[in-house]
Backbone bond lengths (Angstrom), bond angles and torsions (degrees), N, CA, C in turn:
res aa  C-N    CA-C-N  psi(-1)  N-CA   C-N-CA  omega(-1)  CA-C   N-CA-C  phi
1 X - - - 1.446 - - 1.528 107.47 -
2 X 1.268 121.92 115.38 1.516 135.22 -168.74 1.640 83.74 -120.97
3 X 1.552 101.22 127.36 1.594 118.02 150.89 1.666 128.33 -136.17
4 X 1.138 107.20 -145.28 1.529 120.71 154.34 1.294 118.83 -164.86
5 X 1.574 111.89 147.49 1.973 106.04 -176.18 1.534 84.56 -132.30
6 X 1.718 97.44 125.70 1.489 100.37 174.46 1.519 113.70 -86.77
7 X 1.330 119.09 32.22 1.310 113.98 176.47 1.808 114.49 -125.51
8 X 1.482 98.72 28.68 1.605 131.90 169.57 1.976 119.61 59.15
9 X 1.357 81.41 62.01 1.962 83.89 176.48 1.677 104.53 -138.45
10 X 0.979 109.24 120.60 1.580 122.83 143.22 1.509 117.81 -56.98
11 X 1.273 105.06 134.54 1.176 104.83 145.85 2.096 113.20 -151.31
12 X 1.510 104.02 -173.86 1.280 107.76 -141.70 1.499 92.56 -169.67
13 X 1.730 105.62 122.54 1.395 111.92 166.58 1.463 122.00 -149.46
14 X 1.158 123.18 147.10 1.417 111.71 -163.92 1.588 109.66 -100.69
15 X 1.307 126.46 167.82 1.537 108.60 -179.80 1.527 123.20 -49.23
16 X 1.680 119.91 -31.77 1.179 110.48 -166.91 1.428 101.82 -78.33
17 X 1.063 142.29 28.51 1.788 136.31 159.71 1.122 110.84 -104.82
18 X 1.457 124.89 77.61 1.431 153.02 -177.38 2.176 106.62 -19.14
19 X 1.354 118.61 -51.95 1.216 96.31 177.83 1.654 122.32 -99.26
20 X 1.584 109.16 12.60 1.398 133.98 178.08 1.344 96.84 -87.61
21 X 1.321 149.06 -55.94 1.572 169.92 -179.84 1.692 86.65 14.51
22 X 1.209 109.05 134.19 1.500 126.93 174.62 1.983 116.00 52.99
23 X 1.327 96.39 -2.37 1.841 83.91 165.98 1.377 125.13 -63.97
24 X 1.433 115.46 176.80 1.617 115.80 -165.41 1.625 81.57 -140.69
25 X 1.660 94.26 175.64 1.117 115.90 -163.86 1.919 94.00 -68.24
26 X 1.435 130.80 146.17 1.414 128.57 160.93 1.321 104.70 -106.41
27 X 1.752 122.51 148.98 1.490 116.57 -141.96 1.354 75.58 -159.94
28 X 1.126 85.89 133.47 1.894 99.76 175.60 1.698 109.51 -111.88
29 X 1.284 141.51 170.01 0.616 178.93 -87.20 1.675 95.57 -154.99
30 X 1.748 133.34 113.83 1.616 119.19 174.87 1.494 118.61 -61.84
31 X 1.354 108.41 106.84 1.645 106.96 166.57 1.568 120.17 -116.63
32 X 1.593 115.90 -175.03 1.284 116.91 -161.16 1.774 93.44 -95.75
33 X 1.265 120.62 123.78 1.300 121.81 -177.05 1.816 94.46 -125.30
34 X 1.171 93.27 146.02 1.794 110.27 144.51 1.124 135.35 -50.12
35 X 1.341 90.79 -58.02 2.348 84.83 163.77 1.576 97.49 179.75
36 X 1.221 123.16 -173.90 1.217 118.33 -156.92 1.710 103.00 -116.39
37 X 1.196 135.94 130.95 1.399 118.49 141.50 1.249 136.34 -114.15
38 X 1.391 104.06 140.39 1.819 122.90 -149.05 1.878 93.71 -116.86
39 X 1.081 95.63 128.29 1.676 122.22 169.28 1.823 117.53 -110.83
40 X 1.236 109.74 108.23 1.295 101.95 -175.70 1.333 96.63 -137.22
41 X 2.205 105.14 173.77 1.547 113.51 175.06 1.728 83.08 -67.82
42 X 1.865 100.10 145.71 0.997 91.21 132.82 1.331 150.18 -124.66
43 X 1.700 110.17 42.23 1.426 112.47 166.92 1.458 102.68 -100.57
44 X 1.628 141.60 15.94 1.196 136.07 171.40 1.076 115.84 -140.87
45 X 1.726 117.01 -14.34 1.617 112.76 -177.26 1.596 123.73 90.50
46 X 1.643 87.82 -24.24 1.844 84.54 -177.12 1.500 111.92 -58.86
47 X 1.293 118.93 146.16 1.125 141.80 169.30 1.579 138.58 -49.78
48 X 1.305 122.51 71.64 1.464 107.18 -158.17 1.438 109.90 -98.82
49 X 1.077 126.15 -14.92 2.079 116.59 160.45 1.314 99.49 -162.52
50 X 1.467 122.86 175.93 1.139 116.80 -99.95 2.023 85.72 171.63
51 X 1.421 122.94 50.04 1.378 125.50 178.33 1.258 102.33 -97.85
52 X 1.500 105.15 133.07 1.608 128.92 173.52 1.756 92.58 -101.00
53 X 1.409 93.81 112.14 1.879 115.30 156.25 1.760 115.01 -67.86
54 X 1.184 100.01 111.13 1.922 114.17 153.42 1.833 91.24 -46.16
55 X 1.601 92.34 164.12 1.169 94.29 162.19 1.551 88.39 -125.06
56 X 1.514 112.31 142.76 1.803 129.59 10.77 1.268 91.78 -77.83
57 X 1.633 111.41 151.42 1.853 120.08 -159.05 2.050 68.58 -102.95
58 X 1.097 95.38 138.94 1.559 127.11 165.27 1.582 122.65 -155.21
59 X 1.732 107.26 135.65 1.394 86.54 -167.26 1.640 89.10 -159.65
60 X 1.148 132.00 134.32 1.479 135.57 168.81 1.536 119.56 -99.63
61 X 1.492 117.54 157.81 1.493 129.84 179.64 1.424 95.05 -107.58
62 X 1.291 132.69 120.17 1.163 127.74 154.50 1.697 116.26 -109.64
63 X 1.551 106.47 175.18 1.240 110.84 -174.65 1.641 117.16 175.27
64 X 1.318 121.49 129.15 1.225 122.02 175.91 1.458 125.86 -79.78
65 X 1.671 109.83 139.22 1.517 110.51 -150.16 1.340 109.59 -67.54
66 X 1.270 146.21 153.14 1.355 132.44 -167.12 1.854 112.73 -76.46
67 X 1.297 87.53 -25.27 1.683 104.95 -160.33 1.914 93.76 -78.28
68 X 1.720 87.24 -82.56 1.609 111.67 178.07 1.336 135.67 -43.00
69 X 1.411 106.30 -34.92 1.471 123.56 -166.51 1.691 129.25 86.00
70 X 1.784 117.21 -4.05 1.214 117.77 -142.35 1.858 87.41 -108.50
71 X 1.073 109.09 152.74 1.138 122.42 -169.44 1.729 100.48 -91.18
72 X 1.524 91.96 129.97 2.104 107.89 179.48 1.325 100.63 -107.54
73 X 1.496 108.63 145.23 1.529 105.68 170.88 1.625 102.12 -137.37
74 X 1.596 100.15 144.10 1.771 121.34 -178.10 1.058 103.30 -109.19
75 X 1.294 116.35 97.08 1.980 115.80 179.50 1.360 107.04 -91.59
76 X 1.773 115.80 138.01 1.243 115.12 -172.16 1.295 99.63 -126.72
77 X 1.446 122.61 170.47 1.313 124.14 164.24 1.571 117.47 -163.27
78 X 1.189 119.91 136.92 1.480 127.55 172.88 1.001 101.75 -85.83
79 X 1.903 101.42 133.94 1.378 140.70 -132.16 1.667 110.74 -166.04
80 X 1.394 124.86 60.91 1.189 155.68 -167.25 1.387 111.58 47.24
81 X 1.613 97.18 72.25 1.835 127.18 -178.49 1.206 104.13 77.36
82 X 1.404 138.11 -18.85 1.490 129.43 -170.04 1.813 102.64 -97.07
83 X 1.314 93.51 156.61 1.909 118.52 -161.13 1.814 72.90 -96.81
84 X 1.385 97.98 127.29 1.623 108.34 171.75 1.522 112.18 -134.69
85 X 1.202 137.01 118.25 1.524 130.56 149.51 0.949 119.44 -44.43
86 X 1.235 130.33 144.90 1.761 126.38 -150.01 1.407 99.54 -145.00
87 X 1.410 114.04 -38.59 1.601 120.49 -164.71 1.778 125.00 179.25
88 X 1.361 135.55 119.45 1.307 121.02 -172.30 1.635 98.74 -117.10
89 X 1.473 86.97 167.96 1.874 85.73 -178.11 1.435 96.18 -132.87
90 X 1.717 116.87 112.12 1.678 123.61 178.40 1.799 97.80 -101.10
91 X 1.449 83.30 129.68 1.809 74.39 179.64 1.482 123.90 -106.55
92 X 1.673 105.74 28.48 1.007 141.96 -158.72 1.479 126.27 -179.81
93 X 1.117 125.80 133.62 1.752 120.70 -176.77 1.468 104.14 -95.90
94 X 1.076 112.69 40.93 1.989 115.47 -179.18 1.615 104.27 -77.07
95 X 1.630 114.75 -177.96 1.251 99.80 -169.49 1.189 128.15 -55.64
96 X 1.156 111.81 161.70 1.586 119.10 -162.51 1.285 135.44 31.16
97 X 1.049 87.36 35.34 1.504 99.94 160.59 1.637 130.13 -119.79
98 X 1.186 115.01 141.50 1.626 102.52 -171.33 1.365 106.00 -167.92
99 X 1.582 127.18 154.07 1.386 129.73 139.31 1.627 116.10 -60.11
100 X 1.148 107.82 149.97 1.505 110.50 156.50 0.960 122.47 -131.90
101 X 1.122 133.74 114.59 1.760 139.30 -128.70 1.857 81.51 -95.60
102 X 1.410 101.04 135.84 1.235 129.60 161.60 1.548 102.61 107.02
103 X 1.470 124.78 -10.30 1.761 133.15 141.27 1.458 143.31 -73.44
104 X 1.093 99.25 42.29 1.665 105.65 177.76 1.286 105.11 125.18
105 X 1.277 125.51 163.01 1.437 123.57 158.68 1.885 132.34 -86.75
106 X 1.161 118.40 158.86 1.513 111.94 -160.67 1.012 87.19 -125.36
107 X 1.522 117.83 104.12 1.653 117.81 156.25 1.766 104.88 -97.92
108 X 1.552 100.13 -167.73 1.620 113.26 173.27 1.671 95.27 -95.06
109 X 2.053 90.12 145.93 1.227 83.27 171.43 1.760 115.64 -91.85
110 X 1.811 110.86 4.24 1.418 114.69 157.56 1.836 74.88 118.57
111 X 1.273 143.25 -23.17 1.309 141.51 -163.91 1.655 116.77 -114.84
112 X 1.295 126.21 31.42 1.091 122.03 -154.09 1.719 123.23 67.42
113 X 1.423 124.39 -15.94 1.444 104.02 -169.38 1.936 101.95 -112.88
114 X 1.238 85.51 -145.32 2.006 90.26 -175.79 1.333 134.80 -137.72
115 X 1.087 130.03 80.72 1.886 128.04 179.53 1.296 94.36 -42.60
116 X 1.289 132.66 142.37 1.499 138.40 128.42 1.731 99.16 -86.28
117 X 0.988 93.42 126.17 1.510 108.18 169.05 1.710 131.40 -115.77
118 X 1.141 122.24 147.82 1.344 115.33 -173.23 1.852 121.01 61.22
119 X 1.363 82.31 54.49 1.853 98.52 179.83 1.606 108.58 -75.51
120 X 1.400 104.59 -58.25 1.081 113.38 172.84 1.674 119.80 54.77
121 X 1.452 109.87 51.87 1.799 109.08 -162.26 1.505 95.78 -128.39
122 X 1.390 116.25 116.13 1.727 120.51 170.53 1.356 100.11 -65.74
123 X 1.512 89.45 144.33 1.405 124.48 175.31 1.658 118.88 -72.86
124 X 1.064 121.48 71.05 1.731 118.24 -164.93 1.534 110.14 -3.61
125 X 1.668 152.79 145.41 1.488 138.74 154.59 1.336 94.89 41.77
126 X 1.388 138.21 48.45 1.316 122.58 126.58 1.594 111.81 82.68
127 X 1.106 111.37 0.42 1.876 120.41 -148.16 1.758 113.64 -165.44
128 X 1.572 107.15 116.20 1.446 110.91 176.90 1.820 101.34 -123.91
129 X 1.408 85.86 170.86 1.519 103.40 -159.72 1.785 92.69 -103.73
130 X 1.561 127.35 107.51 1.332 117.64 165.87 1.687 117.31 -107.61
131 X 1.014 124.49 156.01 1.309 132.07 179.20 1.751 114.13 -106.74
132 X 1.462 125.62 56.81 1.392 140.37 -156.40 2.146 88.20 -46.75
133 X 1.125 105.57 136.26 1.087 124.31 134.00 1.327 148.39 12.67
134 X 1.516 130.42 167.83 1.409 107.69 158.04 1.902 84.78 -115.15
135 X 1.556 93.87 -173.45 1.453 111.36 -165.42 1.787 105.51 -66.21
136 X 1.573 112.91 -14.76 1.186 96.05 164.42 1.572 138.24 -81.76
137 X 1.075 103.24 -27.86 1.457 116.16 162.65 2.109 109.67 -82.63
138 X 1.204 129.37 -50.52 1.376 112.40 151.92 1.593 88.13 102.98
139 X 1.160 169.67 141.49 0.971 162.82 -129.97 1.944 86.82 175.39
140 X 1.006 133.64 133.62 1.415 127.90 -161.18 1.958 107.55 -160.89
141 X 1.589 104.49 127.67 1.549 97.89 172.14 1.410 93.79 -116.59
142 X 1.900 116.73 135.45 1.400 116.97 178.85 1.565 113.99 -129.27
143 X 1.228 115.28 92.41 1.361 111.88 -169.00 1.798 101.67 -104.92
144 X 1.365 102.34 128.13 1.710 111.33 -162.25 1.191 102.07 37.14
145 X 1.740 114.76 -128.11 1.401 109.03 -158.18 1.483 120.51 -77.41
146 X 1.287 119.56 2.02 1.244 137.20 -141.36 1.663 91.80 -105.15
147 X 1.439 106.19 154.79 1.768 103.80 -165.90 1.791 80.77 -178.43
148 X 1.946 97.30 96.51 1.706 104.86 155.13 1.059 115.98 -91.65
149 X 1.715 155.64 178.19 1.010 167.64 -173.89 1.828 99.58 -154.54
150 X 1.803 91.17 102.93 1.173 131.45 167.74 1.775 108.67 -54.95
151 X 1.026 91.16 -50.76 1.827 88.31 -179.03 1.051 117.68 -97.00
152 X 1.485 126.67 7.30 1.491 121.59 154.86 1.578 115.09 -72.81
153 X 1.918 115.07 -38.13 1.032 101.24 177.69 1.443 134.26 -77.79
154 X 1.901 102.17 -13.08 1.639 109.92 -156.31 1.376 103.74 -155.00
155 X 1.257 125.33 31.42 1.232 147.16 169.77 1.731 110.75 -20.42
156 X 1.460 114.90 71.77 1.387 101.12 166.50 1.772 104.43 107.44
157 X 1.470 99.03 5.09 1.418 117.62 155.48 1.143 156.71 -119.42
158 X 1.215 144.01 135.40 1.513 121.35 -122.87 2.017 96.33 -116.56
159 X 1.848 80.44 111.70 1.791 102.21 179.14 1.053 105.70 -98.74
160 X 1.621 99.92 152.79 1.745 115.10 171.91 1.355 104.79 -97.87
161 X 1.440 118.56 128.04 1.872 128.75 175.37 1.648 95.20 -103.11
162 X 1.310 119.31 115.30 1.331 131.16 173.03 1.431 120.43 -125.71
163 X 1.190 95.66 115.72 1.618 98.52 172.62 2.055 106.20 -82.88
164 X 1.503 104.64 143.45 1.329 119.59 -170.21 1.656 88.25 -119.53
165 X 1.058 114.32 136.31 1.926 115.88 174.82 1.849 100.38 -75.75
């Protein structure tokens, strides 16, 4: 499967990712990006997408709660080359979920749930280790128009999300 997404992401899967089976690399066109973010295994490194950041590079983790159903979001942003958490939105304090007072501020999001805002916490080396999901919860990176699904490719396997400056 050869395409193009004019909203700047590669992606790339090898046969063993059961609903990826026979795709090829998708290759965009060279443009001027902000910086790159790279999703890979990380017990092998292979490469599984491949998002070119606009600048200002901004980009969220979303995901549906396992319990609740309600969708959480981890907003990030590069912040002079460094991968920074910036802000999440719980639309609900169900499990695992929480403020931790002295990390950001907790306003209303006006709907019953809660922005923490002004997190503002670097990401150690640019790069964390997540363990996406199954397809019911959906594990998801959405930068502008662009929206991959983490647990379609690696459902229950543990990828590295790296921001590259």
């Amino acid at each position: 499967m050869l395409g193009r997404n004019a909203k700047g992401w590669r992606i790339c899967a090898a046969p063993f990712f059961p609903l990826m089976a026979g795709a090829a690399l998708l290759l965009l066109p060279q443009t001027s990006h902000a910086a790159l973010l790279e999703v890979s295994l990380a017990e092998t490194g292979a490469v599984l997408a491949e998002i070119d950041l606009p600048d200002p590079a901004e980009w969220c983790v979303l995901w549906r709660h396992s319990v609740k159903g309600f969708e959480v979001q981890d907003c990030y942003a590069m912040q002079n080359g460094q991968m920074v958490l910036v802000w999440s939105h719980l639309p609900d304090f169900a499990a695992g979920l929480d403020h931790i007072i002295g990390r950001g501020r907790q306003i209303s999001d006006g709907q019953g749930g809660y922005i923490i805002e002004d997190i503002n916490e670097p990401v150690a080396g640019n790069a964390y280790i997540l363990r996406p999901g199954s397809m019911a919860v959906d594990h998801r990176i959405h930068a502008g128009a662009t929206e991959i699904s983490l647990s379609r490719m690696a459902e229950h396997q543990r990828v590295r999300i790296a921001l590259i400056p």
